[in-house]
C-alpha positions in Angstrom: 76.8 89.7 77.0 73.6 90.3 79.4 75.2 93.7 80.6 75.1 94.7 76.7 72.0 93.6 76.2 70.6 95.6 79.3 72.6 98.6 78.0 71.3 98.7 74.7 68.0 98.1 75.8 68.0 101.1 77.6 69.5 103.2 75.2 66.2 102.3 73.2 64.0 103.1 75.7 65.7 106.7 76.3 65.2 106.8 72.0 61.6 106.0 72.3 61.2 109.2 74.4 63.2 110.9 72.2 61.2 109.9 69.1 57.7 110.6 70.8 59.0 114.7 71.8 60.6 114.8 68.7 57.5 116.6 66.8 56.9 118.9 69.8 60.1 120.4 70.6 63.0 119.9 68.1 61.1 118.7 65.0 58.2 120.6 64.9 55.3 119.9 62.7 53.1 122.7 60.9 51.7 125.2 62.8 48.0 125.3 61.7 46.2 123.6 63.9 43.7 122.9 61.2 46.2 120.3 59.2 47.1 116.9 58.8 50.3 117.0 60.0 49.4 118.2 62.9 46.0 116.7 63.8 47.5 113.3 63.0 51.1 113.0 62.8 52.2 114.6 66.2 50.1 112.7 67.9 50.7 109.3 66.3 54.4 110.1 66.7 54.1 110.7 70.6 51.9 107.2 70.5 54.7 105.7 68.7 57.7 106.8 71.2 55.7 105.8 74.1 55.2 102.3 72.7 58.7 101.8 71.8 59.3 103.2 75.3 57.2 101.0 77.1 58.2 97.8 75.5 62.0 98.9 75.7 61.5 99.3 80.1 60.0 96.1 80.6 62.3 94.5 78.2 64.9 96.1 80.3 63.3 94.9 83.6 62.9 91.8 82.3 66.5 91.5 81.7 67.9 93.0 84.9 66.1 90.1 86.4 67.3 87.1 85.0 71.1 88.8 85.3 
């Protein structure tokens, strides 16, 4: 049960990263600099990923240790 636990942990981390490039390379957002989606949505996207990232590694570390 751990070793699932540690695997979908990390599958979450690898989504996080996927949801914080998503706006820059696959799912691009408008290409006017000038508007909303843009000026805020990319970049609170990328915020977003790297949270979930973050979070999902040291809940992955944190699990790999008390295995």
């Amino acid at each position: 049960m751990k070793n699932i636990n540690i695997i979908l942990s990390s599958l979450i981390a690898l989504l996080g990263l996927l949801v914080g490039i998503a706006p820059y390379t696959f799912a691009k957002v408008c290409g006017m600099a000038s508007m909303h989606c843009h000026k805020v949505t990319a970049p609170v996207v990328l915020v977003f990923g790297i949270v979930i990232f973050v979070i999902s590694l040291a809940q992955t570390i944190i699990l790999w240790k008390k295995r």
